[in-house]
C-alpha positions as CSV (number, residue, x, y, z in Angstrom):
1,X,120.6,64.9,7.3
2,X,122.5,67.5,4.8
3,X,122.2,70.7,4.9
4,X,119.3,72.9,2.6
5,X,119.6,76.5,1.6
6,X,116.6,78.6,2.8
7,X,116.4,80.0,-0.6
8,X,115.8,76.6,-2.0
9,X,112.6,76.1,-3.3
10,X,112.4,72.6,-2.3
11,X,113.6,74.1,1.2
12,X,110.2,72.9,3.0
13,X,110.9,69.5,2.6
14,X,112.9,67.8,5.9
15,X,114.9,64.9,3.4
16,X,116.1,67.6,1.1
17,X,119.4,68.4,0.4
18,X,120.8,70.9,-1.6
19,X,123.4,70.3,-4.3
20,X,125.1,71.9,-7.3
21,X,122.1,72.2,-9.3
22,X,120.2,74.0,-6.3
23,X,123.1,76.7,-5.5
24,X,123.4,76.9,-9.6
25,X,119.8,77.6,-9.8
26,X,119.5,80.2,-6.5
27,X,122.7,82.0,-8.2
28,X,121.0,82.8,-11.3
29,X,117.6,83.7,-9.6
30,X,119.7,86.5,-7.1
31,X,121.2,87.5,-10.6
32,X,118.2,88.1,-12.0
33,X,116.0,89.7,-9.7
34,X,119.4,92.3,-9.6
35,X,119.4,92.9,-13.2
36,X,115.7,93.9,-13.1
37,X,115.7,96.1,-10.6
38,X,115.4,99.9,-11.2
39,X,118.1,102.1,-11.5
40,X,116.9,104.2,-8.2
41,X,117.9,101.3,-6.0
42,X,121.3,100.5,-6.9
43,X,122.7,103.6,-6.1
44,X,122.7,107.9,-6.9
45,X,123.0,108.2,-10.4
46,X,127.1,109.7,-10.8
47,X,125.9,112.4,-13.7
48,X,123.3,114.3,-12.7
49,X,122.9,118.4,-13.2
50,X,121.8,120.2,-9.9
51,X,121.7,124.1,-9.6
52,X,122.9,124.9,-5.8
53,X,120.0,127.3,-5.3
54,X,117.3,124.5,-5.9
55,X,114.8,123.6,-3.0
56,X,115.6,119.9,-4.2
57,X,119.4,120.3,-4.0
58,X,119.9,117.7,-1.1
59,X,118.3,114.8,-2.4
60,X,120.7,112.9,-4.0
61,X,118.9,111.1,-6.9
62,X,117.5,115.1,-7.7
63,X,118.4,116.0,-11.6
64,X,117.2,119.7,-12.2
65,X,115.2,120.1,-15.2
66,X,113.7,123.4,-17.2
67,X,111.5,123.7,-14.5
68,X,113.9,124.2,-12.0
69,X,115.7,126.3,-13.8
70,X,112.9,128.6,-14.5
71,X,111.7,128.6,-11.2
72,X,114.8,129.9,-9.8
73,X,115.2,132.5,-12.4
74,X,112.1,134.0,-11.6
75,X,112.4,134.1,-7.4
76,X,116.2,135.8,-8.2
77,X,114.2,138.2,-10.2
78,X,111.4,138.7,-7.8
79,X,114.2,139.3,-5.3
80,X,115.9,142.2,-7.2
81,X,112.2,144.0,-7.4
82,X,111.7,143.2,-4.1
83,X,108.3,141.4,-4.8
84,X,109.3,138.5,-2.4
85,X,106.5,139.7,0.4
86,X,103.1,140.2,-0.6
87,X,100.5,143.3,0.8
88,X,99.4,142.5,3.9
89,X,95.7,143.8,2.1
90,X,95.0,141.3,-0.4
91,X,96.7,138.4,-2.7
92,X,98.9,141.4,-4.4
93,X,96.4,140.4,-8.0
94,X,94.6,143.8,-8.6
95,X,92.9,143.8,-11.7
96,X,92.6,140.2,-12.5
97,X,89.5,138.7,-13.9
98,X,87.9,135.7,-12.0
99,X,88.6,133.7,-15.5
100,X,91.7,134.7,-15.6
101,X,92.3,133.9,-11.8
102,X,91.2,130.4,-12.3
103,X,93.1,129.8,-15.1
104,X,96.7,130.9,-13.0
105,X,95.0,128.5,-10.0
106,X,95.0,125.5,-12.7
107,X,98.4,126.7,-13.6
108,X,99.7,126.9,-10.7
109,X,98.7,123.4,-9.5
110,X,99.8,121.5,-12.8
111,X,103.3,123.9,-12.0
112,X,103.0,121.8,-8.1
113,X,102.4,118.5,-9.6
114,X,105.3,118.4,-12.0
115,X,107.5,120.0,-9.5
116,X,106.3,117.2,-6.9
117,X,106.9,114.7,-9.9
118,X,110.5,116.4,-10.5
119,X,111.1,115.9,-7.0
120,X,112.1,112.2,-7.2
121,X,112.5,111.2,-10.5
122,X,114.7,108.6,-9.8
123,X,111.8,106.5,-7.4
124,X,108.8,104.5,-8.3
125,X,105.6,105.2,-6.8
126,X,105.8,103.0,-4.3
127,X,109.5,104.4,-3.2
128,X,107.9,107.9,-3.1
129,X,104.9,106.2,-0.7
130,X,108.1,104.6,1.8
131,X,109.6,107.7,1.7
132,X,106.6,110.0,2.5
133,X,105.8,107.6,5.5
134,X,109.7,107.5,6.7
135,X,108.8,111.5,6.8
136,X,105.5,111.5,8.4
137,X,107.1,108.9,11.2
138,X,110.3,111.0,12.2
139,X,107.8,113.9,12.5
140,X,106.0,112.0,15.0
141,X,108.6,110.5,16.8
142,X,109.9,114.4,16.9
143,X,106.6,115.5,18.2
144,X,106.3,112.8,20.9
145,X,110.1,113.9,22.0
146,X,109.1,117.2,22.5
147,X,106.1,116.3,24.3
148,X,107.7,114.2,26.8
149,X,111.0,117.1,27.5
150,X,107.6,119.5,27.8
151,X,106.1,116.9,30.2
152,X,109.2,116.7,32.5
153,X,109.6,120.3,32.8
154,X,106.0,120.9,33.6
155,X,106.2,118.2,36.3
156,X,109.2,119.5,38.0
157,X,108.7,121.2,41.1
158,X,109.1,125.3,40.8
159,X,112.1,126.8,42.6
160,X,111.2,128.7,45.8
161,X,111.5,132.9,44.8
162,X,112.5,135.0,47.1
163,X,113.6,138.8,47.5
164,X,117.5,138.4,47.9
165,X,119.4,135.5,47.8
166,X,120.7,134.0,50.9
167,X,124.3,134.1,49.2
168,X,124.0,138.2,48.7
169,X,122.4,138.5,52.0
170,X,126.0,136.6,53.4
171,X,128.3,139.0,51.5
172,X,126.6,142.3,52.2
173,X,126.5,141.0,56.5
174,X,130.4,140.2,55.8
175,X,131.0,143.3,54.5
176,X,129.0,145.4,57.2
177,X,130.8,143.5,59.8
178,X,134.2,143.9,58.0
179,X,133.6,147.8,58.5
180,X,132.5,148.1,61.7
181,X,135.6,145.9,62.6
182,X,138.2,148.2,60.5
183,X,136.8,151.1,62.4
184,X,137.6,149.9,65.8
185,X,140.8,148.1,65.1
186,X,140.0,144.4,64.9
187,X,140.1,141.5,62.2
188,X,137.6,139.2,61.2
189,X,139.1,136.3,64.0
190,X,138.0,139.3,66.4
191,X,134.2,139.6,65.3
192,X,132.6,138.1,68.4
193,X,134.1,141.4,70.0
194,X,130.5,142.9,68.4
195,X,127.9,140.7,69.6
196,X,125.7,141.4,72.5
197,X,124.9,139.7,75.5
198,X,121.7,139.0,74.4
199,X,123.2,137.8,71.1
200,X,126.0,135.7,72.9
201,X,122.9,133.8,75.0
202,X,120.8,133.0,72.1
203,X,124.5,131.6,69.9
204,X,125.2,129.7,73.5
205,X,121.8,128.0,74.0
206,X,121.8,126.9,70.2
207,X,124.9,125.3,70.1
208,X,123.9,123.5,73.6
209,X,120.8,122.1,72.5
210,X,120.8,118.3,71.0
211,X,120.2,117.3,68.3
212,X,116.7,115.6,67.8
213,X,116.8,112.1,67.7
214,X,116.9,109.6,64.3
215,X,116.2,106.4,63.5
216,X,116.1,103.8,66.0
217,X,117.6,106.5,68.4
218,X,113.7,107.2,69.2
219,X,113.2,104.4,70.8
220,X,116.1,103.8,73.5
221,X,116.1,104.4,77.0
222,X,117.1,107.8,77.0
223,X,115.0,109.4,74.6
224,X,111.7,107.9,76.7
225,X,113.3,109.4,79.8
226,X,113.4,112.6,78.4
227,X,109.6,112.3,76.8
228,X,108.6,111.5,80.7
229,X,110.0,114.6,82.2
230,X,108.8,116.1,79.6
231,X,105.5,114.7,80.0
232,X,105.7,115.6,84.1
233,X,107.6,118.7,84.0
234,X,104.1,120.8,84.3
235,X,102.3,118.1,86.8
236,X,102.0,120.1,90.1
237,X,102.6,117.6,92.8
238,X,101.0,118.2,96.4
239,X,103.8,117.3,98.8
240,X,102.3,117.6,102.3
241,X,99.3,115.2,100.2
242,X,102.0,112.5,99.7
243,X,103.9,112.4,102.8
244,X,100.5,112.2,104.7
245,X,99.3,109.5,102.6
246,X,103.0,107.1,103.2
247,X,102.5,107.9,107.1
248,X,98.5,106.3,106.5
249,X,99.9,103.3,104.4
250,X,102.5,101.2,106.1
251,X,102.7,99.5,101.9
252,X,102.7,102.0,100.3
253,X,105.7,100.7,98.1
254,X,104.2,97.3,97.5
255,X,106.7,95.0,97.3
256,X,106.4,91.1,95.4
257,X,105.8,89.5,98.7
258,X,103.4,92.1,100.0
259,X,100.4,90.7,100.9
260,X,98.4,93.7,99.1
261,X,100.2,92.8,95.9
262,X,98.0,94.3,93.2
263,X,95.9,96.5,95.4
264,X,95.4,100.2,94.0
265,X,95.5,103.0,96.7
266,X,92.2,105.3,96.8
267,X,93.4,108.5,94.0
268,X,91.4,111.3,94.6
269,X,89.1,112.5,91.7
270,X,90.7,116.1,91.0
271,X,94.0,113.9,90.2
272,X,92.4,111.2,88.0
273,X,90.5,114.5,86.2
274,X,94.3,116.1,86.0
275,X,95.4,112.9,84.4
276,X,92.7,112.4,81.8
277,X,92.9,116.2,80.6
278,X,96.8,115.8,80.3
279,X,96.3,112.7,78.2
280,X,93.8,114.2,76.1
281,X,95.9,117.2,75.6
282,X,98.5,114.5,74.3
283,X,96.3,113.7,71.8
284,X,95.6,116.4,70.5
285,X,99.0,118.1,70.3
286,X,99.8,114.2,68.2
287,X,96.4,114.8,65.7
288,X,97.9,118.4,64.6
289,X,101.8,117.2,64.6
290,X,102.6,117.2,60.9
291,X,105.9,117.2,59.4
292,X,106.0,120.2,56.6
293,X,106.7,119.2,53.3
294,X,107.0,121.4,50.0
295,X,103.5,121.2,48.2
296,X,104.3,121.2,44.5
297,X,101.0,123.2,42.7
298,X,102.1,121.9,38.9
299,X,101.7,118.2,39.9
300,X,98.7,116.4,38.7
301,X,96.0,115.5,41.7
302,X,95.4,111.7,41.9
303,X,93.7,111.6,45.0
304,X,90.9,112.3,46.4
305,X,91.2,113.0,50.0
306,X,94.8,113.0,52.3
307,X,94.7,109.8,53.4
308,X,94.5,108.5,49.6
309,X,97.0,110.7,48.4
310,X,99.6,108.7,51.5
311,X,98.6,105.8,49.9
312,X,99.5,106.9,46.3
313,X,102.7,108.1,47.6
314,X,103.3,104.6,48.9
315,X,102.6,102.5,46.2
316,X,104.4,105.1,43.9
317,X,107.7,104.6,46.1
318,X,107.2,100.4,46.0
319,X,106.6,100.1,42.4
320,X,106.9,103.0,40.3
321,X,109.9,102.5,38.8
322,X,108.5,99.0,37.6
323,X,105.5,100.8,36.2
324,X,106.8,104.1,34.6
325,X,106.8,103.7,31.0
326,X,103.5,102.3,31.1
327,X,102.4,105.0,32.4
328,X,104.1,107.7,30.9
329,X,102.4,105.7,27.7
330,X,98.8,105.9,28.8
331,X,98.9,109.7,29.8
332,X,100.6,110.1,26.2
333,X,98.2,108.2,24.1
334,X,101.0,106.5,22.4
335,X,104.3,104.1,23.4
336,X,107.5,105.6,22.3
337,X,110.2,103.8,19.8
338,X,113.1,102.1,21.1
């Protein structure tokens, strides 16, 4: 099957190809619809008369007329009487008549028309429509912009204030310390020379204590040993109680073969009450055990209780990244261009 132009008006049809006559005949139809095109949209017309002070200067296809011309003979004269700001009083027409005030009103807005007319003489009515909607969309698209930089900053969380910095507190201690060490003869290597003991015991036990642990760290052998003594460390155990009871029980380590495999020796009530009250306490120290976190006051609520607003934060770390812009879009009102 040939090849058809998609100009062609016999394009439609699947056995069509084009020949001569068909490129002859889309030729002279392109050359045509050039020729009767207006002069607006082949170009800037090359001779053209613009004053540099007119408001219209910019436009390219602009040519000033009389109108021009008088208007900006009249503000440079306004500006050398100094009539460019009117009284903050009134509309600056004492004296006029209401005919005569209606009559510069119908004036003044056939004076608008034919400067909005002068504006683009160059453009047909419909160009002048494009152009006024090209306008009216880069303002919007300027206003949404805004908007969203407006958005950001308002959702950003606020910087903690404080009285003095932590950097100026630093430099004012290092020069304190610098002084008191110039007046006793040391150098800086030297500064521990001015601590006191109590000073020296509290610098000692923080750099002996461990670090707590992380990760899977939490759950090795070590760090459960250390949770049971810290669990026991406030148990008061009854020694003369336990020897006495090992000296009654010849089992009282049962052993696999033991014959009283599984058998639980008699606990007295005061230790069962010791144990339930420890393990309560437990509970209660885990129920009020909360990891501080910075509350951010700016930030939109979207909950409506604390155990919600975990959830939100959980399906906002799974998928909000996938389901940002459409939701930036539905708090907006509107999608943004590409």
């Amino acid at each position: 099957m040939g090849k058809s132009e998609p100009e062609c008006v016999n394009s439609s049809n699947p056995a069509h190809e084009c020949n001569d006559y068909c490129l002859n005949k889309i030729a002279e139809a392109k050359r045509r619809l050039l020729e009767e095109q207006p002069d607006s949209w082949k170009g800037p017309p090359e001779d053209r008369t613009v004053h540099p002070d007119c408001i219209n200067a910019s436009n390219p296809y602009h040519d000033c007329s009389e109108y021009c011309f008088k208007k900006i003979a009249d503000a440079n004269a306004a500006a050398e009487r100094g009539e460019l700001e009117k009284p903050a009083g009134g509309s600056g027409k004492s004296g006029v008549t209401p005919e005569q005030a209606d009559g510069d009103d119908d004036s003044e807005r056939q004076e608008d028309a034919a400067a909005a007319e002068d504006g683009y003489p160059q453009m047909t009515e419909k160009q002048k429509k494009l152009f006024e909607l090209q306008l009216k969309m880069n303002e919007a698209r300027k206003a949404n912009q805004q908007a969203m930089v407006a958005e950001k900053k308002r959702m950003e969380p606020r910087g903690e204030s404080r009285g003095v910095s932590k950097e100026k507190w630093l430099e004012d201690r290092k020069k304190k310390i610098g002084k008191l060490l110039d007046s006793n003869g040391l150098d800086m290597s030297k500064s521990y020379m001015l601590d006191t003991q109590d000073m020296a015991e509290a610098k000692y036990k923080k750099w002996e204590k461990e670090p707590a642990p992380h990760g899977w760290d939490v759950f090795n052998q070590k760090t459960l040993y250390d949770a049971y003594k810290k669990r026991t460390k406030n148990i008061e155990v009854d020694m003369d109680a336990y020897n006495r009871a090992k000296e009654t029980d010849p089992e009282f380590y049962h052993e696999a073969s033991s014959l009283q495999y599984g058998k639980v020796s008699r606990v007295a009530e005061p230790n069962i009450d010791r144990m339930v009250n420890e393990l309560k306490e437990r509970d209660e120290k885990r129920k009020a055990f909360s990891r501080r976190r910075k509350f951010n006051e700016d930030k939109d609520v979207d909950s409506i209780n604390d155990r919600n607003e975990h959830f939100n934060k959980k399906i906002e770390r799974a998928f909000g990244k996938y389901t940002l812009e459409i939701k930036n879009n539905l708090e907006r009102g509107t999608a943004l261009p590409d």
